[in-house]
C-alpha positions in Angstrom: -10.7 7.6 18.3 -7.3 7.3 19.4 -4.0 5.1 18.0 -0.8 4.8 19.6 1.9 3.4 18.0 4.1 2.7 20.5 7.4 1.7 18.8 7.2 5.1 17.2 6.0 7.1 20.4 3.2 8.6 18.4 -0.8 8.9 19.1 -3.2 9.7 16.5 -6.4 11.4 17.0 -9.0 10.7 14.5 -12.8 11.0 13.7 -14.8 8.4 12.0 -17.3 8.3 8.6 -20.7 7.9 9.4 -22.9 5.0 7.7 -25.7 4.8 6.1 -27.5 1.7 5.0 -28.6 1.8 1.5 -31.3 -1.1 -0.3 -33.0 -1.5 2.8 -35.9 -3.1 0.7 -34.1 -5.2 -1.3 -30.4 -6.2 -0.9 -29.4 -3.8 2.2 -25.6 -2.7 2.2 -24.1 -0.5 4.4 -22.1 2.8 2.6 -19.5 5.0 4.7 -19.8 8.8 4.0 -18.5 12.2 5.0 -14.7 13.2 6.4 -12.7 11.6 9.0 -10.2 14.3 10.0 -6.1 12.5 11.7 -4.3 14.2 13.5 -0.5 13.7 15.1 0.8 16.1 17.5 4.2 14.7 17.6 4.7 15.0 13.9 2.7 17.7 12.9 1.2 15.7 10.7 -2.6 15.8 9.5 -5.1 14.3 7.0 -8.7 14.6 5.8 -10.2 11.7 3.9 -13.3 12.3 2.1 -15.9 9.3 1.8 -17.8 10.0 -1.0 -21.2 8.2 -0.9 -22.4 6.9 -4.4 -24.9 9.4 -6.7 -28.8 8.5 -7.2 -27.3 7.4 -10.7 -24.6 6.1 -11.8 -21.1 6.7 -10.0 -18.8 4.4 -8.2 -19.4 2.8 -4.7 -16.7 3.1 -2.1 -14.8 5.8 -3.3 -12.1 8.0 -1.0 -10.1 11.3 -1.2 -7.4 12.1 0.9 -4.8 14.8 1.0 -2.0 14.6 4.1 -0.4 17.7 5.3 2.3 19.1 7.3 0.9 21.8 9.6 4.1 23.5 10.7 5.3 23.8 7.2 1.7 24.6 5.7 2.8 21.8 3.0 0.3 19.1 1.1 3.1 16.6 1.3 0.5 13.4 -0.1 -2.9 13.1 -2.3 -5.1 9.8 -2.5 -7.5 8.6 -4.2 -9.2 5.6 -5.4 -12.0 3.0 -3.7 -10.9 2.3 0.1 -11.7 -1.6 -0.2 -9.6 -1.7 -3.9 -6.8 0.5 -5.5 -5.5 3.5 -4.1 -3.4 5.7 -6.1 -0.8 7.8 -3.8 0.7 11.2 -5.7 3.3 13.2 -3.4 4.5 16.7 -3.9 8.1 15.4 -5.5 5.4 14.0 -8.1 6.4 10.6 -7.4 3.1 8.0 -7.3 1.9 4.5 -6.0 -0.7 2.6 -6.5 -2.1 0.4 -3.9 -4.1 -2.4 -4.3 -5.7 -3.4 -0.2 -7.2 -6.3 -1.9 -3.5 -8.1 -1.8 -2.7 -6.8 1.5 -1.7 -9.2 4.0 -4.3 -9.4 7.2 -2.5 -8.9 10.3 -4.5 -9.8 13.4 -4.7 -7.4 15.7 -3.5 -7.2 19.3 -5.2 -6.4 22.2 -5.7 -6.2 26.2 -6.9 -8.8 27.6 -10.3 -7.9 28.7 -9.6 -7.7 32.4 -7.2 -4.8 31.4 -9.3 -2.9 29.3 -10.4 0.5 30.2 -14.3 0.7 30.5 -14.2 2.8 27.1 -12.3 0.7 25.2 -13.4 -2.1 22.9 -12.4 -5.2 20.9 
């Protein structure tokens, strides 16, 4: 995928998880799983964010690692972790930290095209 953030004249280039659905013979749910890989070229910056998928046995569902980096400089500037739907704690190389919780987030709709302007590749 790509995102454009136009008021910062930026485009990021990113991969997504894959999905897998899980209970399919009793209560199905659907878990995302492996490494989506972001990427700016104006910035230099870059991520990988690891969704781990939830053991046999025990272990949490929903669960994320991330690390961002600044290519030119060779410099892990930002670690995550956490669940993606719940609290994410943020520690950056000053050794400051953050915790997140996306459940208190405000939802902001999102804005689109019209339709009739959309490219044939694009989608709601």
């Amino acid at each position: 995928g790509v995102l454009h953030l136009l008021e910062h004249e930026e485009e990021y280039v990113f991969t997504l998880p894959s999905a897998y659905a899980r209970s399919i013979l009793t209560i199905p749910w659907v878990e995302l799983g492996g490494k989506v890989n972001i990427t700016c070229a104006r910035t230099g910056y870059s991520a990988t964010v690891t969704f781990h998928t939830k053991p046999f046995y025990g272990g949490k569902v929903h669960r994320v690692t991330a690390e961002v980096k600044h290519n030119p400089t060779n410099t892990i500037v930002c670690k995550a972790q956490g669940e993606w739907n719940g609290t994410l704690e943020f520690t950056y190389s000053n050794g400051d930290t953050k915790v997140i919780d996306t459940t208190k987030l405000p939802v902001i709709r999102k804005k689109i095209r019209p339709l009739a302007n959309q490219g044939p590749l694009e989608s709601r």
